[in-house]
PAVO-707883 format. One line per field, with one value per residue (C-alpha): residue number from 1; x, y, z. Coordinates in Angstrom, 2 decimals. Example, Ala and Ser with C-alpha at 12.3 -4.5 7.8 and 13.67 -1.06 7.14 Angstrom:
i	1, 2
u	12.30, 13.67
v	-4.50, -1.06
w	7.80, 7.14
% end
This chain:
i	1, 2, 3, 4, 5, 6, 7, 8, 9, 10, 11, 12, 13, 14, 15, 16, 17, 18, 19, 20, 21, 22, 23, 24, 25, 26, 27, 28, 29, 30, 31, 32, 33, 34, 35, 36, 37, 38, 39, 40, 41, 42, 43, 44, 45, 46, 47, 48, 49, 50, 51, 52, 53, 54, 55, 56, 57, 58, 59, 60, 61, 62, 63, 64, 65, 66, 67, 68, 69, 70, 71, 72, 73, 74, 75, 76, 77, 78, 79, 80, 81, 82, 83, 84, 85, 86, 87, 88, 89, 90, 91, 92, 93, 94, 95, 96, 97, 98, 99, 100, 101, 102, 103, 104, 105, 106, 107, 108, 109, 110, 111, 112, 113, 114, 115, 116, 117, 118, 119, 120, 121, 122, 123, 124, 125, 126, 127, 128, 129, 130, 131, 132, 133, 134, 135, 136, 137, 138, 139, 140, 141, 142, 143, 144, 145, 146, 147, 148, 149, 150, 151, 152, 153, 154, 155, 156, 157, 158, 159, 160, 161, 162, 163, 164, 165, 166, 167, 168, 169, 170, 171, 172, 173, 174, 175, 176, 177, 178, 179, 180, 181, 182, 183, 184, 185, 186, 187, 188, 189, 190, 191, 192, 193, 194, 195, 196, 197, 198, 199, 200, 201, 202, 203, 204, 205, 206, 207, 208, 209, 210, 211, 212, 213, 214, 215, 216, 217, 218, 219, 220, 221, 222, 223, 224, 225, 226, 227, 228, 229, 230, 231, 232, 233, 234, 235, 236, 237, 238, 239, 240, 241, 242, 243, 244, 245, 246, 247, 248, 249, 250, 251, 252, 253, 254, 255, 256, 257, 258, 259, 260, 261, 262, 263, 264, 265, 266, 267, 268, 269, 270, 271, 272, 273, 274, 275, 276, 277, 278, 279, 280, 281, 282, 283, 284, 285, 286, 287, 288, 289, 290, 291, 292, 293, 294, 295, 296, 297, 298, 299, 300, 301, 302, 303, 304, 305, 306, 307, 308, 309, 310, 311, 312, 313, 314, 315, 316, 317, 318, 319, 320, 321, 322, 323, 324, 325, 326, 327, 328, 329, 330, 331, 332, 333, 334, 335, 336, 337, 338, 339, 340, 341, 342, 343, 344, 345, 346, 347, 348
u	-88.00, -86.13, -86.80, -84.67, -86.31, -84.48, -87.32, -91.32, -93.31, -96.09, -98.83, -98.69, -100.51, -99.66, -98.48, -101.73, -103.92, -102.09, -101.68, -105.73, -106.16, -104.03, -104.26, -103.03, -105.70, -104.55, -103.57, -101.60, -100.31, -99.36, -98.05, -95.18, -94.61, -94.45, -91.50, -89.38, -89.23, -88.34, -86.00, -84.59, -84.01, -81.81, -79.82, -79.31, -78.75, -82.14, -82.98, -81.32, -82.91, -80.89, -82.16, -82.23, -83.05, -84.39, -85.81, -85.38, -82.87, -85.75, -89.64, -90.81, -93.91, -97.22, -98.13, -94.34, -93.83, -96.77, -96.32, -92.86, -93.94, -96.30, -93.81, -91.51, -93.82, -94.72, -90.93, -90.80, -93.30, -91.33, -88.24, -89.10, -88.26, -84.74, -85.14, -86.78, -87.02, -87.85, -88.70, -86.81, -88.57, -86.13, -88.64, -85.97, -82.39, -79.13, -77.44, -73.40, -74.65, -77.61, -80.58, -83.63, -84.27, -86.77, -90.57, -91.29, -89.78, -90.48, -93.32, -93.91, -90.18, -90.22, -88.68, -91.86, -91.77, -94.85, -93.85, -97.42, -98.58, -95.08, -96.18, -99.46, -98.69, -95.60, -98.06, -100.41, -97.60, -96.25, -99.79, -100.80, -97.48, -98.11, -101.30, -99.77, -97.71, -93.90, -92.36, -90.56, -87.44, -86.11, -83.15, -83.98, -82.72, -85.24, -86.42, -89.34, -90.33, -89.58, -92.54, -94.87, -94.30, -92.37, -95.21, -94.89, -91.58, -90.21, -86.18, -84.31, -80.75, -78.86, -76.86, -72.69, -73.52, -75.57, -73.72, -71.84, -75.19, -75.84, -79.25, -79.83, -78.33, -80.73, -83.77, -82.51, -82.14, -85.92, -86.73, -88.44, -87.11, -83.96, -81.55, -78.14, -75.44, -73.52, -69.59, -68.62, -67.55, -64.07, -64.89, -63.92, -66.11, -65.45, -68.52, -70.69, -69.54, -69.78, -73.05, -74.90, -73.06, -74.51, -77.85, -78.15, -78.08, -80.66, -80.70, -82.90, -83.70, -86.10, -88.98, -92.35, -95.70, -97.80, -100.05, -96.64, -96.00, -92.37, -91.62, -89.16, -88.06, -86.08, -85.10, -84.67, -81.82, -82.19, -80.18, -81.52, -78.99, -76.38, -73.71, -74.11, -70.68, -71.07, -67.27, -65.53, -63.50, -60.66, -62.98, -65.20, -65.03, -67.37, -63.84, -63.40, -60.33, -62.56, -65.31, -63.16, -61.44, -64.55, -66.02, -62.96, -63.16, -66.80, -66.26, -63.47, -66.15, -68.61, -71.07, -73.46, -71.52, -74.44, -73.67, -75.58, -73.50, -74.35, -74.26, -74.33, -72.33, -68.88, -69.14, -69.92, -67.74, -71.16, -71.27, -74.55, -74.13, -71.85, -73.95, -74.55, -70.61, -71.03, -73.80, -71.81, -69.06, -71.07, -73.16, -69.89, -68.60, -71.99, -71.93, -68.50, -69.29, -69.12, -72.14, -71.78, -72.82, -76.72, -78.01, -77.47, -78.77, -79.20, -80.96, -83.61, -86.26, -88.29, -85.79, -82.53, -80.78, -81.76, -83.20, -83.02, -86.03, -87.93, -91.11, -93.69, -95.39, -91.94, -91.66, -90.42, -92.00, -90.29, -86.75, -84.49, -83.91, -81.61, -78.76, -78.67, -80.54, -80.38, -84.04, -86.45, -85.47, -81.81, -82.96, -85.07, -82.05, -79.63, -82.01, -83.50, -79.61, -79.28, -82.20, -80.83, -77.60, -79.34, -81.77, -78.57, -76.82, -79.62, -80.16, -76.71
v	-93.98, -92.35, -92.67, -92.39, -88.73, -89.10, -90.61, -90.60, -93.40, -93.55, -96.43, -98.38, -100.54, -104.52, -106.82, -108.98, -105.81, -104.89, -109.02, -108.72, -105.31, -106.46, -110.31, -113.25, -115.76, -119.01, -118.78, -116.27, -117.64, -121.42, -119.08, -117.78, -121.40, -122.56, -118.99, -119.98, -123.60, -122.55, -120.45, -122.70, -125.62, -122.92, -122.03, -125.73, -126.83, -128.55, -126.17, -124.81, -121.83, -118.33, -116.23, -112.13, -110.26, -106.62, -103.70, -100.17, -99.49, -98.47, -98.57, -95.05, -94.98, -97.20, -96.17, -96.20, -100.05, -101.35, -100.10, -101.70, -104.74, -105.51, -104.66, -107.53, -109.51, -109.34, -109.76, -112.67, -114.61, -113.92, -115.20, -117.88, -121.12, -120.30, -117.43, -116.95, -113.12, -111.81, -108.52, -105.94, -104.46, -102.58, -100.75, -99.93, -98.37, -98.60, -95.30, -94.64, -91.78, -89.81, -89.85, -91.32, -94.31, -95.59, -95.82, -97.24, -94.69, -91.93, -92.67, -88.98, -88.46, -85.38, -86.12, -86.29, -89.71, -91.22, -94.99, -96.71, -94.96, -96.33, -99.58, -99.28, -98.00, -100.99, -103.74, -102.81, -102.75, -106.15, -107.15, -105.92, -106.88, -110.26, -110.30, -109.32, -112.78, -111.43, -112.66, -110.25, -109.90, -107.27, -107.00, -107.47, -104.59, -103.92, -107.12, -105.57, -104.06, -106.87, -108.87, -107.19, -108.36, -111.97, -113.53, -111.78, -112.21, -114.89, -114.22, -112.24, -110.27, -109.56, -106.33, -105.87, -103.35, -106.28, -109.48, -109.69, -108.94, -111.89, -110.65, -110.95, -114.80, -115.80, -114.03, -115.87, -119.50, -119.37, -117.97, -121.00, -118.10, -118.31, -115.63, -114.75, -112.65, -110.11, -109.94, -106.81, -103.45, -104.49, -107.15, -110.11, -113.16, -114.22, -112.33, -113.94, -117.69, -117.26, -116.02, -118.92, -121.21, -119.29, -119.28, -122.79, -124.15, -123.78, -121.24, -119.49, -116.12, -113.47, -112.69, -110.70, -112.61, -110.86, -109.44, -107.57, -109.74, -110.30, -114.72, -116.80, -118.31, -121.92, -121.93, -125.23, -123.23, -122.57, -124.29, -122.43, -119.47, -118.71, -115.66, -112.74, -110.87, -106.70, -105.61, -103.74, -100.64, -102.58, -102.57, -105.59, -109.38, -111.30, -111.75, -115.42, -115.78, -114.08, -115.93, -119.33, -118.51, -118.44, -121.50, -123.23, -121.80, -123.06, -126.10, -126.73, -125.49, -128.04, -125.20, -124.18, -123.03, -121.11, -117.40, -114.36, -111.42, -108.29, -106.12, -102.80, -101.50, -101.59, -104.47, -101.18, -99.16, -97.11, -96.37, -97.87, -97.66, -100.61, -102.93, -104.38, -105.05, -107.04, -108.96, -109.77, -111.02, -113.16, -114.54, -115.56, -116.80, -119.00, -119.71, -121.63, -123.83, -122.42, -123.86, -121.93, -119.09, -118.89, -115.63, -111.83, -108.66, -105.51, -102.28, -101.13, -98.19, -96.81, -94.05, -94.01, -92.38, -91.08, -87.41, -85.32, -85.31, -83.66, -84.38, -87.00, -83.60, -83.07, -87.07, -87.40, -90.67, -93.97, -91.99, -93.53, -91.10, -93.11, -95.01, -94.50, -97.11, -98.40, -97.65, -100.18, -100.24, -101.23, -103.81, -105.31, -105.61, -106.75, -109.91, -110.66, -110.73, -113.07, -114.93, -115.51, -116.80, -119.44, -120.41, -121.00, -123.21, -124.84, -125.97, -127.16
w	64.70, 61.96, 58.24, 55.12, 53.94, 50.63, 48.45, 47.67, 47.70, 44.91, 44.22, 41.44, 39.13, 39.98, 37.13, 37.47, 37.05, 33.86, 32.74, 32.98, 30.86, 28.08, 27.78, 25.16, 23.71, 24.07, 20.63, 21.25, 24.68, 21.99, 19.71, 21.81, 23.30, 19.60, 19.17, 22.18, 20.87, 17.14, 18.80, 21.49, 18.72, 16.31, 19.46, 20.47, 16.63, 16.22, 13.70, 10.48, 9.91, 10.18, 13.65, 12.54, 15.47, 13.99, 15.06, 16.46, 19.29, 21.55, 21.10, 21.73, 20.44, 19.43, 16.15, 14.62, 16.85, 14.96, 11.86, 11.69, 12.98, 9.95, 7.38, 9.47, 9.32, 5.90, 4.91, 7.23, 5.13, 2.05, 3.85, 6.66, 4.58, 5.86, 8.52, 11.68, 12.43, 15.88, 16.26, 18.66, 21.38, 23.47, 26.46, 28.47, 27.85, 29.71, 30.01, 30.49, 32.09, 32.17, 29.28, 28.12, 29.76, 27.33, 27.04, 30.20, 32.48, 30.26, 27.89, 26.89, 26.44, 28.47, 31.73, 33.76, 34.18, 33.88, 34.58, 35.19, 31.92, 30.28, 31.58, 30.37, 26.48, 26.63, 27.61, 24.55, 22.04, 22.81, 22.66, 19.69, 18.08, 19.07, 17.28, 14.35, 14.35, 14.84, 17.90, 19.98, 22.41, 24.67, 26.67, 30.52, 32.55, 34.96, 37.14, 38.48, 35.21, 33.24, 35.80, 33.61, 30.53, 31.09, 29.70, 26.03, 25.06, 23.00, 23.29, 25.59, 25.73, 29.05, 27.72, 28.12, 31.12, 33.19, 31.97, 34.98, 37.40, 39.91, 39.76, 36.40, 36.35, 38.74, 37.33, 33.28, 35.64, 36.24, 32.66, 29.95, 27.73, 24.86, 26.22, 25.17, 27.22, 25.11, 26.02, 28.18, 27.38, 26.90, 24.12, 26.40, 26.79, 29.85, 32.05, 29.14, 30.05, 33.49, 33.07, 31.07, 33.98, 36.26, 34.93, 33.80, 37.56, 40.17, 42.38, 45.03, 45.25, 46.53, 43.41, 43.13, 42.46, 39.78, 42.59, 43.86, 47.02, 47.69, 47.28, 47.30, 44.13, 43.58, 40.09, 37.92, 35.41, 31.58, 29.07, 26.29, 26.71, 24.54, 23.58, 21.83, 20.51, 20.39, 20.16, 22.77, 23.35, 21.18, 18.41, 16.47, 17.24, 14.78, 12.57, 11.96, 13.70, 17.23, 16.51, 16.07, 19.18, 21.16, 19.88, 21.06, 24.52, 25.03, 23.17, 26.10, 28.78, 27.39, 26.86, 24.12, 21.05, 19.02, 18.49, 17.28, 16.70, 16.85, 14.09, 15.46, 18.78, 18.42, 15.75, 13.58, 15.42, 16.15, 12.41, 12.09, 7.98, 8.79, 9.59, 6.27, 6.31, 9.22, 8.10, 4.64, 6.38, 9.19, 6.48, 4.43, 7.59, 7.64, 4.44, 4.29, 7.02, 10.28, 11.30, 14.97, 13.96, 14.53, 14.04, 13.63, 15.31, 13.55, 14.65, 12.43, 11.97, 9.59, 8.41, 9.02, 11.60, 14.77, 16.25, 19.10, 20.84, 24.14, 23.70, 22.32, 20.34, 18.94, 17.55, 14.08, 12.64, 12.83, 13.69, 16.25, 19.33, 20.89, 19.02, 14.88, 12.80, 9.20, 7.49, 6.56, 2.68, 3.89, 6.06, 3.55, 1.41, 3.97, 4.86, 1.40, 0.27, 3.17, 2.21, -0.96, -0.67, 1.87, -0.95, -2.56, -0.16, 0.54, -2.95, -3.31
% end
């Protein structure tokens, strides 16, 4: 018989085992039913309240995650008569090329790989942050990986890279989880409709069971998806006149019009000192009636910017080491300022 030689096959730690370390309450478990609803109802228009996804580009470690998460959460209560925050919990990174692949792969940030222990030190993050009462959402890149924690999150992204993925459509179809589909790489919109088309029918598919055994999976379809505008090579497209543009498109495909834009990416041109720009001009946009435009993304840390870093020793606290981030005094201004001039609408 011959064998592919070209790989090593390692033991690992099944999603039940892990589910059963780090487990929800059931207030916990009613608590994230409760987010996805909130959620589901501002996507669908049920719900006037402003969505501000937040948070750093990647998690990459537990002290710095938690730490953030209670000063969101605390700023949510100041803030939630008119905003719903979700916190961003990015475990995994897509990479042009080669790099750091995020906490799971790479927990110790050191290139030795240590994926059950990324796993592991993931799991009790979301936990804990769930405890502390901020829900969370991550982008799903991984489909085994993201097995492991399906139960936690609250929202999910399917990134530019991925939006295209037949995989990923089928895995969103049998999701009871908001998602949104960012455009592609070139700025177009077009992988992004075909994607929450594709994922609101049912579909059948071969799935893992939380004790690892391979299943297959009929799918009922989500209608709680909606699209997420990032830019493109030719530059931003959360401009009125883009944003207008789209809304007619899925207004003629009969599809959900909500959109969150993102206010990083090539929105900011990578400049992530611009995302307060795009924030005041989406939340003008909002403000003057477009009443489309559901949300906003922004990537946030403790400090600003971001760090080179090869090892977890080496970690400066609550820096970025992937993509650049605002720090937390600038996002406290950019959503209080939001806040604000919501209270003021509102009152009108």
């Amino acid at each position: 018989m011959i064998t592919n030689k070209n790989y090593l096959e390692k033991k690992i730690i099944t999603p039940k085992k892990i589910k059963s370390k780090y487990k929800l309450n059931l207030k916990n478990k009613l608590k994230i039913i409760n987010n996805k609803n909130t959620i589901s109802d501002i996507i669908n228009k049920k719900n006037n309240k402003f969505l501000i996804i937040c948070g750093p580009c990647s998690i990459s470690d537990y002290k710095s995650s938690i730490e953030y998460g209670k000063k969101l959460y605390n700023l949510y209560k100041k803030v939630k008569n008119y905003i719903y925050i979700v916190m961003r919990t990015y475990l995994e990174k897509p990479r042009t090329s080669i790099g750091w692949k995020g906490i799971i792969n790479d927990p110790y940030i050191n290139n030795t790989n240590k994926i059950e222990d990324g796993i592991i030190i993931s799991r009790k993050i979301l936990v804990d942050l769930i405890k502390i009462n901020i829900p969370i959402g991550t982008e799903l890149l991984n489909p085994i990986y993201f097995k492991y924690f399906d139960d936690l999150f609250s929202w999910i992204s399917i990134g530019a890279r991925t939006s295209e993925s037949q995989i990923h459509r089928e895995i969103v179809s049998s999701l009871d989880i908001p998602t949104g589909f960012k455009n592609s790489l070139d700025g177009t919109i077009n992988s992004s409709i075909n994607s929450i088309k594709s994922s609101s029918t049912k579909h059948t598919f071969i799935s893992i069971k939380d004790d690892g055994k391979i299943c297959l999976l009929d799918s009922n379809g989500n209608n709680n998806t909606h699209i997420i505008l990032r830019g493109g090579k030719n530059g931003p497209n959360y401009y009125s006149d883009k944003i207008n543009s789209y809304i007619d498109i899925l207004k003629k495909e009969n599809l959900n019009k909500s959109i969150i834009i993102d206010c990083s990416h090539d929105n900011s041109y990578k400049n992530y000192k611009l995302q307060k720009k795009v924030s005041d001009n989406i939340i003008e946009q909002k403000i003057n009636g477009n009443e489309y435009i559901s949300g906003i993304m922004l990537e946030s840390n403790l400090f600003e910017g971001n760090q080179y870093c090869n090892s977890l020793n080496n970690l400066k606290f609550g820096i970025s080491i992937t993509d650049s981030c605002i720090g937390w005094d600038e996002t406290e201004y950019i959503i209080n300022n939001i806040y604000k001039k919501l209270k003021k609408i509102n009152k009108k």
